[in-house]
N, C-alpha and C positions, 0 to 999 in steps of 0.2 A: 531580256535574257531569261532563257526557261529555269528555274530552279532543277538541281539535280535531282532526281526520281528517290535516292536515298533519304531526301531530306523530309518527303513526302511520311503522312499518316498512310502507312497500311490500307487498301480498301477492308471494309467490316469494322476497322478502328476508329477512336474519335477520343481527341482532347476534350478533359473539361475546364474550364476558367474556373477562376476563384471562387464568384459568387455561385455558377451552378454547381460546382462540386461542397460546396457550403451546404448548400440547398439539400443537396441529397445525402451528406453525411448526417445533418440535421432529423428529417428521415428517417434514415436508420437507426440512428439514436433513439426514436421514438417507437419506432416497430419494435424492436428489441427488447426494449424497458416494458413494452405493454407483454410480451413472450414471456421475462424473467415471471409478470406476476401473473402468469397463469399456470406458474412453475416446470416451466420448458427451461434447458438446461444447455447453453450453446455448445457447438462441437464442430470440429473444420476436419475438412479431409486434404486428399494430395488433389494438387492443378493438374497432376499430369495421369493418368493410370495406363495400367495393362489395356489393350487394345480389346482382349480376351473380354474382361468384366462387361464391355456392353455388346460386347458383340454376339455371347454366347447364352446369353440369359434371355429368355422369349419375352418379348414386347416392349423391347427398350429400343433407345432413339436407331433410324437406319442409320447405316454405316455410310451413307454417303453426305450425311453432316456431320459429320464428327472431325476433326480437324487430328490429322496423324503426325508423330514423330518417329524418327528412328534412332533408339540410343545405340553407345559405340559397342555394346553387343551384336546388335542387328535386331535385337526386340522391338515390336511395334508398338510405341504411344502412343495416346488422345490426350489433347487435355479436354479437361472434364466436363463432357457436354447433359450430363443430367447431375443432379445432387443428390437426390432422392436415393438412388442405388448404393451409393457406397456409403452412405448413412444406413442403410436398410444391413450393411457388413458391420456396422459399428455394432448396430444392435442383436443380430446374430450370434456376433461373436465374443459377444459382453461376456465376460466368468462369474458376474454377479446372479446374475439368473434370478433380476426381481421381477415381478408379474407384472409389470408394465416400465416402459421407459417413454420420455418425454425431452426429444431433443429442439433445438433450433438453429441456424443457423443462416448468415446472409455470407455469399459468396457470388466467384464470378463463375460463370458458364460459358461453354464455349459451341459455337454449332453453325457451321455453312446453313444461309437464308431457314433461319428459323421462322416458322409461319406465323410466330407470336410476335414478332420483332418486326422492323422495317426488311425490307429484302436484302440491304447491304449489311445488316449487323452479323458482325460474330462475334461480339462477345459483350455482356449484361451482366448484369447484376440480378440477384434474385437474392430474397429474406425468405423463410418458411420457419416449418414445425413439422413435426415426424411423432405422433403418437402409437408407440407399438404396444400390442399387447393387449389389448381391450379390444373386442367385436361389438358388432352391436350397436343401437342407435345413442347410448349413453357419448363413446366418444367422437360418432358422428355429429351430435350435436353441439357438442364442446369446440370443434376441430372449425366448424362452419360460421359458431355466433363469436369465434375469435375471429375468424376471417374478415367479418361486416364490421367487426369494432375496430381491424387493425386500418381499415380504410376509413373508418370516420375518424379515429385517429391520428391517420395520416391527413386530414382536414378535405377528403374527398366529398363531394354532395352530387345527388342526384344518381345513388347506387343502386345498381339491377344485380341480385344472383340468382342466374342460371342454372337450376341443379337437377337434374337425370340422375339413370341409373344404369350405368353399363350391362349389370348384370340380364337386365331385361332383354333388351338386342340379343347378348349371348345366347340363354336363353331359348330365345325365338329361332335364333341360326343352326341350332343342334337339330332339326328338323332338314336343315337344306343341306343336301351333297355337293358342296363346291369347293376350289380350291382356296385355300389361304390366299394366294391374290387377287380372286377376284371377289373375297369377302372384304379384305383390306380396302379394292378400289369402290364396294360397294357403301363402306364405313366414311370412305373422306367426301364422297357427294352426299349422304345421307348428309354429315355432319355441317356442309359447304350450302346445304339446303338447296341443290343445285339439281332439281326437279328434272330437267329435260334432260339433261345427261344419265341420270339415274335409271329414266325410264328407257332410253337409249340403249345403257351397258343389262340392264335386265333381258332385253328383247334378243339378247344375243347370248343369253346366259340358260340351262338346261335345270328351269324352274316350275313346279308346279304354278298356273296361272293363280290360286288363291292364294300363294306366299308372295306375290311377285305384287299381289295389288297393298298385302298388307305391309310391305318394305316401300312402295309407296308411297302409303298415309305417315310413315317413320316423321320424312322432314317438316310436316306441318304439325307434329305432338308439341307444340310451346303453347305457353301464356299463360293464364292466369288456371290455379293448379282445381281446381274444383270440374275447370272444363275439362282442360288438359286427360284428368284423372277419369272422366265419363268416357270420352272418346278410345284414352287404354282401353279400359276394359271390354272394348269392342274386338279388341285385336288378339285376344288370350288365346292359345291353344293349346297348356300344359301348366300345372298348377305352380310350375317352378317360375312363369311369367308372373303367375297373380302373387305368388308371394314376395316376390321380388316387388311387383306394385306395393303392394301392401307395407313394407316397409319406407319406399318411400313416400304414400299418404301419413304415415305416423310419423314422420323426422316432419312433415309439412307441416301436420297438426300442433305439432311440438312447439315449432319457428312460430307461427301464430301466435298462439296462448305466450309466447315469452317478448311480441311486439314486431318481430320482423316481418311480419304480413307484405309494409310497404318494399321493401328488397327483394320480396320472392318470387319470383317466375321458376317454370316446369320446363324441362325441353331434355323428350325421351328421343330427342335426336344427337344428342349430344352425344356423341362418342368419341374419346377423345384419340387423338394418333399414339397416345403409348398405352400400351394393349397391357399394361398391368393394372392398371385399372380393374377391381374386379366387383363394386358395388357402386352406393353412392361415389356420384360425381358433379362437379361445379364449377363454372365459372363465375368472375367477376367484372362487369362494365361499370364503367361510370359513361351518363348521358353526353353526347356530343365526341366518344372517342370510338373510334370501332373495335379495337382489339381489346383482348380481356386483359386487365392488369393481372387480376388472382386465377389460377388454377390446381385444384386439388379433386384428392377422392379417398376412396378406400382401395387397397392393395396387400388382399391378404398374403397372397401366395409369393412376395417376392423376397421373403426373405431367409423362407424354404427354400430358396436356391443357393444360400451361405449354410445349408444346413440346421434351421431353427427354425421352428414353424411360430410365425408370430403375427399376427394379424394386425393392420397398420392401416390408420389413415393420416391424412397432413394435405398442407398446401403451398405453393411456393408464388409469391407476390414479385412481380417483375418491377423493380424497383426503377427503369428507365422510363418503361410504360405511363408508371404511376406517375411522376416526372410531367413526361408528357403530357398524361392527361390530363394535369391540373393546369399547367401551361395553355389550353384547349378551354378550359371553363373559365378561370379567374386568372389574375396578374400576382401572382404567388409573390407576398413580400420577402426579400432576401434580407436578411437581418448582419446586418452592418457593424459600425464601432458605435461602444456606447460613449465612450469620452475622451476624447483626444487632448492630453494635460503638458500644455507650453509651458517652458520656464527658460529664463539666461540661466547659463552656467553657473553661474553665482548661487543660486534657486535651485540648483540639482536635488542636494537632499532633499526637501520638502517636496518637489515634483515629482519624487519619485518615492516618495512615502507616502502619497496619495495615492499614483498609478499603484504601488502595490497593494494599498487595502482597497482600493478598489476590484482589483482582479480578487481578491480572496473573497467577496462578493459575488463572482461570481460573472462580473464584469468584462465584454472587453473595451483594453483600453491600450489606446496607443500614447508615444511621447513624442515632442518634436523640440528639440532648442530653437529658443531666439536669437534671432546676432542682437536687439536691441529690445526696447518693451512693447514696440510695435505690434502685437499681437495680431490686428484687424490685416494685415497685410497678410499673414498665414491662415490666416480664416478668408477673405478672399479667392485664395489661391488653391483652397479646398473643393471646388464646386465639383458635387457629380462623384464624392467621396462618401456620403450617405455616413453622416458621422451626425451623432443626435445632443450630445452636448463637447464644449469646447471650453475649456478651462484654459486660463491665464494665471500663472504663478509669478505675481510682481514679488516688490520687496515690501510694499506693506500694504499691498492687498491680493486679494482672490477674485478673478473678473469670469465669471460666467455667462457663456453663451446659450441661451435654450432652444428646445426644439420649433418654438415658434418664434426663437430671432429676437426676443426680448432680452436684456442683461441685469447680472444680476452680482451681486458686491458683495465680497466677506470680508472680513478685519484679519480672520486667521485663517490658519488648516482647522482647526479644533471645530470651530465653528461653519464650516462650509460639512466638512464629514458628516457633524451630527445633522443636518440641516439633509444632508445626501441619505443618509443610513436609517433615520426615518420614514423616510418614503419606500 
């Protein structure tokens, strides 16, 4: 018999189970703690906003992934398919007015087949940082070597960053007469690296043939930044291109001299799909995943559109991706019960004067009753429970179970704790 359609997950939805929702709170727990000590300051906005806020602000997600409601006004809703933006009103609209703010934040997103995501999802999770207020390679560098630490911290290996510069494309395009769509479709093959289309949509496009060859060489500007950075400077034709280069060779030189050498790749093809982007830009891989877990940049001008001019960059870590990715490389241990402490009812106090200075350690710890002293019959019956020691609370002893299945005997509680609490 078919299960009722109502009973079904949503297409773009997905349950998560105990241990991988463990897994990724764990995670975040740890992205977060590394944000507090870079003194990033959390902050959450609404799930749902005006329709207006991304519809009306230039370079924000299209409207045809944004996921709509209609409250019993007849106002049009979204829930919130970028984070970035209505952090960018927090900071706008602050009454404090200190010369710089320093937010963070992990939330969920929402967006019909996001390009970042598998094709079914609409809706993820992302952690970031939002640094306003600072221009300049000072907080671009800050913004970026938090980025590589928040992925080795998340215990990723074998990281690639991707980092471009918007502004140079820009830039380069203020030279050609076309329209917003057909630069937009010339930005997603540029960025798709997607050669034969590119050269395709150009032949049909009303371009000097010397812009047309250097939009061309765009999808092959990667790899290692030395070359990368020779090949630019072949392509310059207005001093706003080369200082634009120029600061990204000095964020490069920068990442070097402070050890990121092995994470750093070039790619002045990178232009990302939201057009606020207006300087440095980056992605993050780890080897054997294809999508970027990290993507950030600089975006001065958006928060000029709340009315404050405040110059900002940040990144936002797709926290499923990353998930995935590590699932893809290694067998990500879930971290389990640390001691599950049996007693008969008779033993209650004592078993549960353990379980609780256990947990105040820091511990988890579960309890189970005995109907008798039988202990080995509920250790048994544990299998595939990923529980690392097993305590037995008799009446005149203490029977421990260890992680290698060896046992081990105390006379009292006193003496099992301190025996525990030093280690």
């Amino acid at each position: 018999m078919l299960m009722n359609k109502a009973y079904h997950v949503p297409e773009g939805a997905a349950n998560l189970q105990a241990n991988e929702l463990e897994l990724k709170e764990n995670k975040i727990y740890v992205i977060n703690e590394l944000f507090r000590r870079y003194g990033y300051h959390p902050v959450e906005t609404p799930s749902f906003e005006y329709y207006d806020l991304f519809s009306e602000i230039e370079g924000t997600i299209d409207v045809d992934q944004m996921i709509k409601l209609i409250d019993q006004n007849g106002k049009i809703l979204v829930l919130r398919p970028d984070a970035t933006i209505p952090i960018a009103r927090i900071a706008a609209q602050n009454n404090g007015h200190q010369p710089y703010y320093k937010f963070s934040y992990t939330t969920n997103v929402f967006r019909m087949n996001d390009s970042f995501q598998s094709p079914q999802s609409r809706e993820f999770t992302q952690s970031g940082v939002e640094f306003f207020g600072k221009e300049g390679l000072e907080a671009d560098l800050e913004v970026i070597t938090l980025a590589v630490e928040t992925l080795k911290r998340a215990d990723l290996e074998d990281i690639t960053l991707d980092m471009g510069q918007a502004k140079f494309f820009k830039e380069f395009m203020k030279h050609i007469q076309i329209s917003r769509q057909a630069t937009n479709e010339i930005q997603k093959l540029i960025e798709h690296k997607n050669f034969f289309e590119l050269e395709k949509r150009l032949s049909q496009l009303n371009i000097e043939n010397r812009f047309k060859e250097i939009i061309l060489k765009f999808p092959k500007l990667y790899g290692q930044p030395e070359e990368v950075f020779s090949k630019a400077e072949e392509l310059l034709i207005n001093d706003e291109m080369k200082q634009e280069l120029d600061k990204l060779k000095n964020l490069s030189r920068m990442l070097v001299e402070l050890g990121y050498e092995k994470y750093l790749s070039i790619d002045l093809g990178l232009i990302n799909h939201l057009n606020y982007y207006t300087g440095i830009i980056f992605q993050g891989y780890v080897q054997g995943y294809g999508k970027p877990v990290v993507v950030g940049g600089r975006y001065d001008h958006l928060a000029r559109q709340f009315g404050r001019d405040l110059p900002a960059t940040g990144f936002a870590i797709y926290i499923d991706a990353l998930l995935d990715a590590q699932r893809n490389s290694q067998n990500a241990p879930i971290h389990g019960t640390d001691f599950c402490i049996m007693f008969h009812e008779r033993n209650i106090k004592n078993g549960m004067k353990i379980a609780s200075l256990l947990r105040e350690q820091g511990l988890v710890v579960e309890t189970e009753f005995l109907e008798n002293d039988r202990y080995e019959d509920h250790i048994a019956n544990r299998e595939g429970r990923n529980i690392l020691y097993e305590l037995a609370v008799l009446d005149e002893k203490l029977h421990l179970v260890q992680p290698d299945r060896t046992h081990k005997t105390f006379k009292d509680v006193e003496s099992f704790l301190q025996d525990v609490l030093q280690k």
